[in-house]
C-alpha positions as CSV (number, residue, x, y, z in Angstrom):
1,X,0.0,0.0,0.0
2,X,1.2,3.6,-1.1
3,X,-0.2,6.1,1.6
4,X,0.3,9.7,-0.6
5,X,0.0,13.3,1.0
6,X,1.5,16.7,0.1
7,X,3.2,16.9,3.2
8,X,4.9,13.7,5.0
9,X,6.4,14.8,8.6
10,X,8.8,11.8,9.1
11,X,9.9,13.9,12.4
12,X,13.4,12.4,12.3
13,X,13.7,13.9,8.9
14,X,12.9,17.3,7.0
15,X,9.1,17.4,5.9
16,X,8.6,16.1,2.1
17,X,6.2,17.9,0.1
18,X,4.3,15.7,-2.6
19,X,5.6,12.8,-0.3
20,X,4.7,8.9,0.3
21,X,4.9,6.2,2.4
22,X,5.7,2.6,1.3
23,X,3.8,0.2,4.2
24,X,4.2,-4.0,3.8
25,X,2.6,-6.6,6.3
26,X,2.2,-3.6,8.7
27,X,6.1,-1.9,8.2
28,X,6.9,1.2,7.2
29,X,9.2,-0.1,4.0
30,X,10.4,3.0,2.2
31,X,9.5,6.8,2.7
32,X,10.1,9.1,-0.6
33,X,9.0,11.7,-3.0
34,X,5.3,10.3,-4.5
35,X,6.3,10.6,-7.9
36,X,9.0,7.9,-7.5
37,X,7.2,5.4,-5.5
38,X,4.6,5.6,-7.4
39,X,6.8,4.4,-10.7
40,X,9.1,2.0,-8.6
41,X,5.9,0.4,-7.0
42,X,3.3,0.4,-9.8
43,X,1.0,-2.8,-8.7
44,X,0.6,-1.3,-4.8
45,X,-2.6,0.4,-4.0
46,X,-2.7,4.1,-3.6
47,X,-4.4,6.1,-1.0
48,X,-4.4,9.6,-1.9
49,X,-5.0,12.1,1.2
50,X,-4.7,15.3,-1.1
51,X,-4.2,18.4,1.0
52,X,-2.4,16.7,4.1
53,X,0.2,16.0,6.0
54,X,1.2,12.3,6.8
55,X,3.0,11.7,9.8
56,X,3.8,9.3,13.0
57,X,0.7,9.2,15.5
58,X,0.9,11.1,18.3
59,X,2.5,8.6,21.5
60,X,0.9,10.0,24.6
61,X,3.4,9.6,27.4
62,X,1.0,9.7,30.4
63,X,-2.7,8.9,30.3
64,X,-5.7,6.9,32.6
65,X,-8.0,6.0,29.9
66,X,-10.4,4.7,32.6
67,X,-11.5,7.8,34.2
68,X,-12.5,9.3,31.0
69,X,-16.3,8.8,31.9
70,X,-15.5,11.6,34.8
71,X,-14.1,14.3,32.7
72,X,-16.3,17.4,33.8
73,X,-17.6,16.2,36.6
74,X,-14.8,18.0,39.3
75,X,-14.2,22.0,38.4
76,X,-12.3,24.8,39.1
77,X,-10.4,23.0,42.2
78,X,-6.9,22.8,42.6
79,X,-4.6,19.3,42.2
80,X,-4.8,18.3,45.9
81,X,-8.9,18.9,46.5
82,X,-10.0,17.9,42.9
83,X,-7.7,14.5,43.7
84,X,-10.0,13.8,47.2
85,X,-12.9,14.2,45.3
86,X,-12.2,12.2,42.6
87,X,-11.2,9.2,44.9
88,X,-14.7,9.7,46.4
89,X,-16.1,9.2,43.2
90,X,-14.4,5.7,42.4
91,X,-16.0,4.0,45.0
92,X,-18.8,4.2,42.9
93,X,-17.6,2.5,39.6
94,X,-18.1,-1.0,39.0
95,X,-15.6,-3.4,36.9
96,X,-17.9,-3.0,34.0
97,X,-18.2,0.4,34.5
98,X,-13.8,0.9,34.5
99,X,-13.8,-1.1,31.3
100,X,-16.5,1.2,29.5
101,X,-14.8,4.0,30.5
102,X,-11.3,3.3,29.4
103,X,-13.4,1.9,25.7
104,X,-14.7,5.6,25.7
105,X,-11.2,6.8,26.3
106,X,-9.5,4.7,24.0
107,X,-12.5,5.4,21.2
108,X,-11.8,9.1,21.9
109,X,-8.3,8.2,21.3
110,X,-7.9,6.7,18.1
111,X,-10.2,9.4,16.5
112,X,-7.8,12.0,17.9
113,X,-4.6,10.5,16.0
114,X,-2.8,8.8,19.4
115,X,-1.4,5.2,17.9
116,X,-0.1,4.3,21.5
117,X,-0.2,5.4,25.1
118,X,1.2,4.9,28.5
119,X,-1.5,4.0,31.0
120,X,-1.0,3.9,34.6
121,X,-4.5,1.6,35.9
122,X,-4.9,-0.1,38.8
123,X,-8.2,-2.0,37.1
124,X,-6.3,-3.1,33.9
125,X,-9.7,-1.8,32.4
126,X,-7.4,0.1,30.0
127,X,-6.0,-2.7,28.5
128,X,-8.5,-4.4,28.0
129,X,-9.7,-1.9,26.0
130,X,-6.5,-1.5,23.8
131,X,-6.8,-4.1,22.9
132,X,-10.3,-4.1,21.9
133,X,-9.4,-1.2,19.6
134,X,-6.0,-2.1,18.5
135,X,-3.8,0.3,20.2
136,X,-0.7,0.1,21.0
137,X,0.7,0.8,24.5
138,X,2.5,0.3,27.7
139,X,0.2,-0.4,30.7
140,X,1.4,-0.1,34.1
141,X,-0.3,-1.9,37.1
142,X,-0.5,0.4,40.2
143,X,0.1,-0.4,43.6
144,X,0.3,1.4,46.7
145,X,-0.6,1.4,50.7
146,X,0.3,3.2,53.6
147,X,0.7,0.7,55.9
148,X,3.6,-1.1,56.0
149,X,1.8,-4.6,57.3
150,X,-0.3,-4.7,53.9
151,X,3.0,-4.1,51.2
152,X,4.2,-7.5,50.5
153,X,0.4,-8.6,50.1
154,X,-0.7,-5.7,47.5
155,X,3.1,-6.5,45.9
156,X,2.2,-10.1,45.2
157,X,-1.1,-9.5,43.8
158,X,0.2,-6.9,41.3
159,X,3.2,-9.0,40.2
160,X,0.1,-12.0,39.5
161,X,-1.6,-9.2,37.8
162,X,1.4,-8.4,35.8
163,X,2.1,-12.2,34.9
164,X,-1.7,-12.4,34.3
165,X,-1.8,-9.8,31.9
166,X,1.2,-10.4,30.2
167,X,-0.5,-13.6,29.4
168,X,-3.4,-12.3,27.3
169,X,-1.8,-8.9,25.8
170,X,-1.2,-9.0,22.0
171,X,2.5,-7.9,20.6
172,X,1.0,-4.3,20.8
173,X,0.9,-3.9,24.3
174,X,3.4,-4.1,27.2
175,X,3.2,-4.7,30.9
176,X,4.6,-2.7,33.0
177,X,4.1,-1.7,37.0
178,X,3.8,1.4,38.6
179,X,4.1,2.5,42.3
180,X,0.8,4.7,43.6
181,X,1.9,8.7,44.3
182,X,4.4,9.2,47.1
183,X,1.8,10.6,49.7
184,X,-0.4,7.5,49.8
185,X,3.1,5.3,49.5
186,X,5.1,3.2,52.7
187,X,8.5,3.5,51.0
188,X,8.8,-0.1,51.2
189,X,6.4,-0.4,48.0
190,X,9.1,1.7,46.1
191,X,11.5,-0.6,47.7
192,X,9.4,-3.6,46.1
193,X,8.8,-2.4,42.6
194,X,12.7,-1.4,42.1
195,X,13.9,-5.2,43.0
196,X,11.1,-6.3,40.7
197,X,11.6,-4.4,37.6
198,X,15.7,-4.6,37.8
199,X,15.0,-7.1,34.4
200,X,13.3,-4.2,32.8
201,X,10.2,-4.2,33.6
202,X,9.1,-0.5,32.7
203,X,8.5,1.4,35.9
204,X,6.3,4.5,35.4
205,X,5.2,6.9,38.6
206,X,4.0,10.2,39.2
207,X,6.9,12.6,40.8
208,X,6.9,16.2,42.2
209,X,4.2,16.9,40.7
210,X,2.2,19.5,43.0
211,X,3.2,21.8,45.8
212,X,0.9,20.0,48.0
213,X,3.2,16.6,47.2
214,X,6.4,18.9,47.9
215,X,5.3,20.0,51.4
216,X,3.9,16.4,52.3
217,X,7.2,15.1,51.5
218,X,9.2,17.5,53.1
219,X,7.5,19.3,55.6
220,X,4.9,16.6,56.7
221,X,2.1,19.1,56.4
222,X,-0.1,19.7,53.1
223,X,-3.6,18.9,52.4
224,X,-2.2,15.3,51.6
225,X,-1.7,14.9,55.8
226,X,-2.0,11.9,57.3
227,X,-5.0,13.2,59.2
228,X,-6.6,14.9,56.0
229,X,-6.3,11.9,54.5
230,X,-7.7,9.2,56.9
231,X,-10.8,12.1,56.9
232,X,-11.1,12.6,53.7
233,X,-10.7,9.1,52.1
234,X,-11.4,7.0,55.1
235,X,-7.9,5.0,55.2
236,X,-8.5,4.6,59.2
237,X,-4.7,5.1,59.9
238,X,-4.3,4.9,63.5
239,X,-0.8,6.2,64.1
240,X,0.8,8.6,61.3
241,X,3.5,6.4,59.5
242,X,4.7,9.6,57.8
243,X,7.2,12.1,59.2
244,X,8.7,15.1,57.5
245,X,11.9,14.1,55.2
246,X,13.4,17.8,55.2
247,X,13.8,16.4,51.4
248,X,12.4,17.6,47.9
249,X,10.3,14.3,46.3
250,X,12.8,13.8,43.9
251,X,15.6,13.1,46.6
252,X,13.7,11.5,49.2
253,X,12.8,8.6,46.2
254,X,16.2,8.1,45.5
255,X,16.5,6.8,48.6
256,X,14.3,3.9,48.0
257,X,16.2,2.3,45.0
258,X,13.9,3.2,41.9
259,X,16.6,5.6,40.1
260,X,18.2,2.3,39.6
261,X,16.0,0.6,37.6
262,X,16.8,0.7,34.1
263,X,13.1,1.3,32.4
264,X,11.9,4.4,34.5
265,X,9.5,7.0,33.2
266,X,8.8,10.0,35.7
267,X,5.0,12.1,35.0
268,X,5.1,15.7,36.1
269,X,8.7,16.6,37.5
270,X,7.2,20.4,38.3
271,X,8.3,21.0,42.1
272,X,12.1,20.7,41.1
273,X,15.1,22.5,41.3
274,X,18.5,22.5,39.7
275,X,19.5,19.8,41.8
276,X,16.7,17.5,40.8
277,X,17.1,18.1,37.4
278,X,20.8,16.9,37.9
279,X,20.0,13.8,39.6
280,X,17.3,12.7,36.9
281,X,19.8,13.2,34.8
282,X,22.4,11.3,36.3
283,X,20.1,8.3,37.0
284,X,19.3,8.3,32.9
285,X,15.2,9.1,33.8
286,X,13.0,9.9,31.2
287,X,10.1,12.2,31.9
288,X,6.6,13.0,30.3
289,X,5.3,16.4,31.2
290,X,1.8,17.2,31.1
291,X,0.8,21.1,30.5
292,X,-2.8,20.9,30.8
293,X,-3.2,18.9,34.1
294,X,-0.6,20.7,35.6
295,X,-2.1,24.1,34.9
296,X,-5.5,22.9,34.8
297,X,-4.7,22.0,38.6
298,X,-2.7,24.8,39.4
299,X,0.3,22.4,39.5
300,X,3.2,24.4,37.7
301,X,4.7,24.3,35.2
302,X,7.5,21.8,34.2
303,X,10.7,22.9,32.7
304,X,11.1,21.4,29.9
305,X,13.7,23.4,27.9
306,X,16.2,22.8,31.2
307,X,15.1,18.8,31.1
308,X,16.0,19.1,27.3
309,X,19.4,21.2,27.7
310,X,20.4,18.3,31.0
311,X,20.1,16.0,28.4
312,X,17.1,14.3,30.0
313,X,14.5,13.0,27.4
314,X,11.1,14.5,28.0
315,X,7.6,13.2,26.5
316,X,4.2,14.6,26.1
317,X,1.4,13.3,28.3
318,X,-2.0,13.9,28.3
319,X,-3.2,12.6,32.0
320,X,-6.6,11.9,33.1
321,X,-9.3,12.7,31.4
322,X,-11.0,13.4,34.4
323,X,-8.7,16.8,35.1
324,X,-8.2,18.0,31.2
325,X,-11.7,16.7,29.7
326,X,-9.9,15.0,26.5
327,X,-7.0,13.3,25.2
328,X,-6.3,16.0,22.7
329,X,-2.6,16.0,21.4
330,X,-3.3,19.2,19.6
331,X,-3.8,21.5,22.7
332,X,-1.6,19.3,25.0
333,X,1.2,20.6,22.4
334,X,0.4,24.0,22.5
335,X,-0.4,24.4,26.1
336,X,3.1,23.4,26.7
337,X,4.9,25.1,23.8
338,X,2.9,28.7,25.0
339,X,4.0,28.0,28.1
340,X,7.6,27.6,27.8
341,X,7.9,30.8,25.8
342,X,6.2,32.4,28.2
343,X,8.4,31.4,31.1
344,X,11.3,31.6,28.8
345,X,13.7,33.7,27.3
346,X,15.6,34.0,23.9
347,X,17.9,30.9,25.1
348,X,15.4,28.8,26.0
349,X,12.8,29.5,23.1
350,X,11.1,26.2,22.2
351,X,10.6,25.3,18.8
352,X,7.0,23.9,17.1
353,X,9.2,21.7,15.4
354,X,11.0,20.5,19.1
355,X,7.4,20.3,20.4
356,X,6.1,18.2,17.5
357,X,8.9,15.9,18.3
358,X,8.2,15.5,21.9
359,X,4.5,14.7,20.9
360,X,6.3,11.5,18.9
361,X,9.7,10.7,19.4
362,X,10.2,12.3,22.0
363,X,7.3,10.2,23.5
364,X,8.4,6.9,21.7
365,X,12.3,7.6,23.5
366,X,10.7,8.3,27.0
367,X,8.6,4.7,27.1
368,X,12.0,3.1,25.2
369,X,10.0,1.9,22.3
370,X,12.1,4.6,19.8
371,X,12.9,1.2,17.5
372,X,9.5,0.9,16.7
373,X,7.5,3.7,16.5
374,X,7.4,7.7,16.7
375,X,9.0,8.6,13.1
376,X,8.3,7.6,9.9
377,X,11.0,5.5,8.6
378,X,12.1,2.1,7.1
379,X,11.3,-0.4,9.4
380,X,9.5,0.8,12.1
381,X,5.5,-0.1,12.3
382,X,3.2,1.5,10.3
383,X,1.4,3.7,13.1
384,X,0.7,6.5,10.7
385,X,-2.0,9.5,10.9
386,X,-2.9,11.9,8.2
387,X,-4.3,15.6,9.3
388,X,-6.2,18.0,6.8
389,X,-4.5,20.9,6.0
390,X,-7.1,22.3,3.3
391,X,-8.4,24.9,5.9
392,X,-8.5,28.2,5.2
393,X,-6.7,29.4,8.2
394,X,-3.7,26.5,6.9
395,X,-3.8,28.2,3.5
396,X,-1.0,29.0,2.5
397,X,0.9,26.4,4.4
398,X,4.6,27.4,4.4
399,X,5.8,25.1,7.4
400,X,3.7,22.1,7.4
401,X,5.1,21.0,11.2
402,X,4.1,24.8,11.9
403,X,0.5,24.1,10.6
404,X,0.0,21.0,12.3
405,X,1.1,22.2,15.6
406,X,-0.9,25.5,15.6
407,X,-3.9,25.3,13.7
408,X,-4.7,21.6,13.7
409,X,-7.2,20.2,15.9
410,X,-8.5,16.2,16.7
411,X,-11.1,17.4,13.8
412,X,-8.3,17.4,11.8
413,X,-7.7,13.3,11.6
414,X,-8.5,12.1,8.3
415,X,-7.0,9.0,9.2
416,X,-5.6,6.8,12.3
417,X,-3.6,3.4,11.6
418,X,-1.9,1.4,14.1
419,X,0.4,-1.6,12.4
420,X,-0.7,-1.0,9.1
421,X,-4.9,-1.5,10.2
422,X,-6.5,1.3,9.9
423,X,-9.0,2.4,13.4
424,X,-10.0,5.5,12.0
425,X,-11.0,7.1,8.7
426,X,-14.0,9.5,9.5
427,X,-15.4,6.7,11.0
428,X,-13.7,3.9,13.5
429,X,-13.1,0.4,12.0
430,X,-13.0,-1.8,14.9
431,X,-15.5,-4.3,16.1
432,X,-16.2,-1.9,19.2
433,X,-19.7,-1.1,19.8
434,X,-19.6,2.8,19.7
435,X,-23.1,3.4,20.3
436,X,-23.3,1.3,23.3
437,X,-20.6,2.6,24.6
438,X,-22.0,6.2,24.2
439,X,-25.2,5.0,26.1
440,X,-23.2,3.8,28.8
441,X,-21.7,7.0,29.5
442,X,-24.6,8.8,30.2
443,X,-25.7,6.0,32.9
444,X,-22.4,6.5,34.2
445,X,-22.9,10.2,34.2
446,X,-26.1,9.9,36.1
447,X,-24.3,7.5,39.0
448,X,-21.7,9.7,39.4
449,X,-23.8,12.6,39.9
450,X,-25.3,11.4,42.9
């Protein structure tokens, strides 16, 4: 199959205008100028996009497809009140209720040109529904308690969930485990999940990612209190098992041994200094930042251009739908490219074309899957979006990266293919059942409203 554009956006690569791509048995084969492959490969069938730019799908670094069935439903709070309420709200999901949600995600997903994500669940509801769709992704299992009595039981049932999984995910989708945020942590789980993923297991966790995490870690005292907590989320904590560290997040969990492990992807990274940003480095930690939830949430900001100059690789994340309202790659870019710039100066001035390659590469580099997907080029799977550029505000398009980046929107996807199967073409080409799945949301709406 010949996939034909006027723009093709290999990423790794300067854009090609009146370009094509080359795909057998789901592999990118060759990536050229149209007119050529189109003599040299006469007997392939051609899909002509016309006014459009082909290029990798997105690889969101940092999503919970599950909770998409709560987007809207906690406003206007900041990160530490809007994540009590939201753990209120779980307790009223059922199994079959996390797995329709995460198929809502994941259907929202595909149509808004993501090929693969990296999903922290603790329900595996979001796997389930990869691979449903056909997405590809990493999927972490999360596990976390307080109390240091209960670790070694939650431990072994998420390494059987792991082994379970393992079992029935296709060659799309990876297994991988997560430890729960540090302020509902007993460092022994960190402690637990860095002897178990020393074989490379990826390890993914959320890290200095609010001021109210900073204080709980070093001064003991943040909404995130032991006290606030058993109140709040009804942990029934007896005797506080937390005392202040004097520490920032990222050098208390470096006692704890999961620097060490050699697949590790840290979400957020906002509440650092220079320091922190040395010892990721050191400790060869990727990172996927995510601009919306973190000033949706009045997190902060993460600074990516200093990540970039430390020679740390950074990704782009999305995060729960439940904070943002949508897995939209379009804003999630220029959130974080605005942002920069505006906390920037001359030296640090982010690029669209740096941002675009965070969105992919970037991405693909962070979650250590660089060999097989984020640019377009000779044998790396076919996960391959095209995006209209025939609007008037794209016309004339001097920059098509430019055009993509500021102007483009999930409206924009022509076309969504994962492996060389298309998901999306205006219209998703799975076996999913869309409508029921829209039905389902509103009763899920209606239970969480009460």
């Amino acid at each position: 199959m010949l996939l034909v554009a006027r723009y093709v956006i290999p990423i790794s690569a300067p854009p090609l205008e009146d370009g094509a791509i080359l795909i057998k048995d789901g592999v990118i084969a060759e990536v050229g100028l149209a007119s050529k492959l189109k003599a040299q490969y006469p007997e392939e069938t051609i899909k002509d996009f016309g006014l459009a730019a082909l290029m990798p799908g997105f690889v969101d670094a940092h999503t919970h497809l599950e909770y998409t069935a709560m987007r809207g439903l906690i406003n206007d709070a900041p990160y530490a009140a809007w994540k009590l309420h939201i753990a209120d709200k779980e307790k009223l999901f059922t199994a079959e209720d996390w797995e329709d949600s995460a198929l809502l995600g994941g259907l929202e997903t595909v149509r808004f040109g993501i090929t693969t994500v990296a999903d922290i669940t603790a329900t595996g509801a979001s796997l389930k529904a990869a691979q449903q769709i056909g997405l590809r992704g990493i999927f972490y299992r999360e596990v976390g308690t307080m109390e240091r009595q209960e670790v070694d039981n939650v431990l072994e049932e998420a390494f059987a969930d792991i082994d379970d999984w393992r079992a029935k995910a296709s060659s799309k989708q990876k297994v991988g485990i997560a430890p729960a945020p540090l302020f509902t942590c007993h460092p022994k789980v960190f402690e637990g999940v860095a002897k178990y993923a020393m074989d490379g297991t990826p390890v993914a966790m959320h890290l200095a990612g609010s001021r109210e995490e900073y204080d709980f870690i070093r001064y003991g005292s943040s909404p995130f209190s032991v006290h606030s907590v058993e109140q709040e989320r009804g942990y029934g904590i007896d005797v506080p098992p937390w005392l202040a560290t004097g520490a920032s997040p990222v050098r208390y969990i470096l006692n704890w041994g999961v620097f060490n492990v050699p697949n590790l992807l840290a979400i957020h990274c906002v509440q650092v200094d220079e320091e922190d940003i040395e010892m990721l480095a050191d400790f060869n930690v990727s990172i996927a930042v995510c601009p919306r939830c973190n000033a949706q949430l009045g997190m902060g900001v993460a600074p990516i251009t200093k990540f970039r100059k430390a020679g740390i690789t950074v990704g782009l994340g999305t995060d729960s739908p439940a904070a943002t309202d949508s897995t939209d790659p379009f804003a999630e870019m220029r959130t974080g490219l605005l942002l920069q710039r505006a906390k920037g100066s001359r030296s640090t001035f982010l690029k669209a074309t740096e941002m675009l390659e965070i969105a992919t590469l970037g991405s693909a580099r962070a979650l250590g899957i660089e060999d097989e997907v984020g640019s377009l080029e000779a044998g790396k799977k076919a996960d391959i979006i095209a995006i209209d550029l025939s609007r008037s505000s794209q016309v004339p398009t001097h920059d098509p990266g430019q055009a993509v980046l500021f102007t483009a929107h999930p409206g924009s996807i022509l076309m969504t293919m994962v492996e060389g199967e298309v998901l999306y073409d205006g219209a998703h080409q799975h076996k999913v059942d869309v409508d029921r799945i829209i039905n389902r949301s509103e009763e899920m709406r209606i239970k969480l409203r009460m």
